[in-house]
N, C-alpha and C positions, 0 to 999 in steps of 0.2 A: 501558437499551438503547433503541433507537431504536423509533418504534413500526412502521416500513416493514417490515413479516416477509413473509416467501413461505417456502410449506414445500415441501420438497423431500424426495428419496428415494433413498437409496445400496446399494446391494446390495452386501453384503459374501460372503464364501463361505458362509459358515451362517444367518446372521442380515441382512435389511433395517435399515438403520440412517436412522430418519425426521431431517431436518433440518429447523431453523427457521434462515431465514436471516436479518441483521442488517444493516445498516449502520451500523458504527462509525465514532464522531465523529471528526472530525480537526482537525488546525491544520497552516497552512504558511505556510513562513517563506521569505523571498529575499532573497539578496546579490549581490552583484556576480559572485561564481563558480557559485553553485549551489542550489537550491530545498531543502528538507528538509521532511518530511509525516510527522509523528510521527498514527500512527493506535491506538484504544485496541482493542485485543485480548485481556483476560484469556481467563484456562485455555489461552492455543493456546501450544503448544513450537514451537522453529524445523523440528522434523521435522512438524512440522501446518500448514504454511505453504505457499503457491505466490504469490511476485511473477512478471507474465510482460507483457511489451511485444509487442505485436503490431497493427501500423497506428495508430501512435502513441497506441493505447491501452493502458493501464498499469492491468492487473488486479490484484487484492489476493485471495488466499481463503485463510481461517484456518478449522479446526476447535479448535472448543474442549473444553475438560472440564466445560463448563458444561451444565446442562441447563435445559431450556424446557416447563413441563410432559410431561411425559416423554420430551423429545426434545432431542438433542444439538441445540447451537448452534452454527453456523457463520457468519462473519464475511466480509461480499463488498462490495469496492466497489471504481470504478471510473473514473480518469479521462484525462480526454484532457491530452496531454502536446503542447506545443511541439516542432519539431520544431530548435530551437534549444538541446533536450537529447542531450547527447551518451549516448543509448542503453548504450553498453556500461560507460559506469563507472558505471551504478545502483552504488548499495551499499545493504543491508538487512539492519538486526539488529532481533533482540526481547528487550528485557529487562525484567521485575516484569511482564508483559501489557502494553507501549507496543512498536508496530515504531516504528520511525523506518527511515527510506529518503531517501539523499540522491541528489538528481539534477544530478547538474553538467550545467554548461552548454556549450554548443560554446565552441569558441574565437575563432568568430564571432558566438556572443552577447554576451561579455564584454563589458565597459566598458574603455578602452584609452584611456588619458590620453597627449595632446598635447603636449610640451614647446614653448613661446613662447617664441622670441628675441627678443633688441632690436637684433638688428640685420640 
């Protein structure tokens, strides 16, 4: 796990639940239609998950089952997005602890090939 922690504090109805937060590593890949950012998240289910765009910033936060000397792990990170992504077809799964999240591109970003005639 990353060494960047900040600890954090959630109030649940009976019990405070302390958080260490993480920054999980990523890798991102791009093609001609669309970006993909596979992020490592063990212990989090897709019900302990929030992806959310707001002012072309693309938040990530996971809650894990993992614990951090005796405090639950929570996963945040956080990046800025071209605005040559087309916002509403994100797609986001998680599966073995990897989200992957693809971000397509407008269709003003694309790459759009030319046909050349001879005459």
């Amino acid at each position: 796990m990353s060494e960047d922690t900040v600890k954090t504090e959630v109030v649940t109805e009976n019990t405070p639940i302390e958080y260490t937060d993480y920054r999980p590593p990523v890798d991102i890949y791009e093609n001609d239609g669309s970006m993909k950012i596979y992020m490592d998240m063990p212990g989090v289910s897709n019900e302990n998950i929030s992806v959310d765009v707001e002012d072309q910033i693309l938040t990530v936060i996971g809650d894990s089952e993992l614990k951090d000397e005796g405090r639950a792990v929570r996963f945040k990170r956080r990046f800025s997005i071209s605005k040559e992504v087309n916002v509403s077809g994100i797609r986001a799964k998680i599966k073995d602890g990897v989200l992957e999240m693809v971000l397509p591109k407008a269709e003003s970003a694309k790459v759009h090939k030319i046909k050349v005639s001879t005459e």
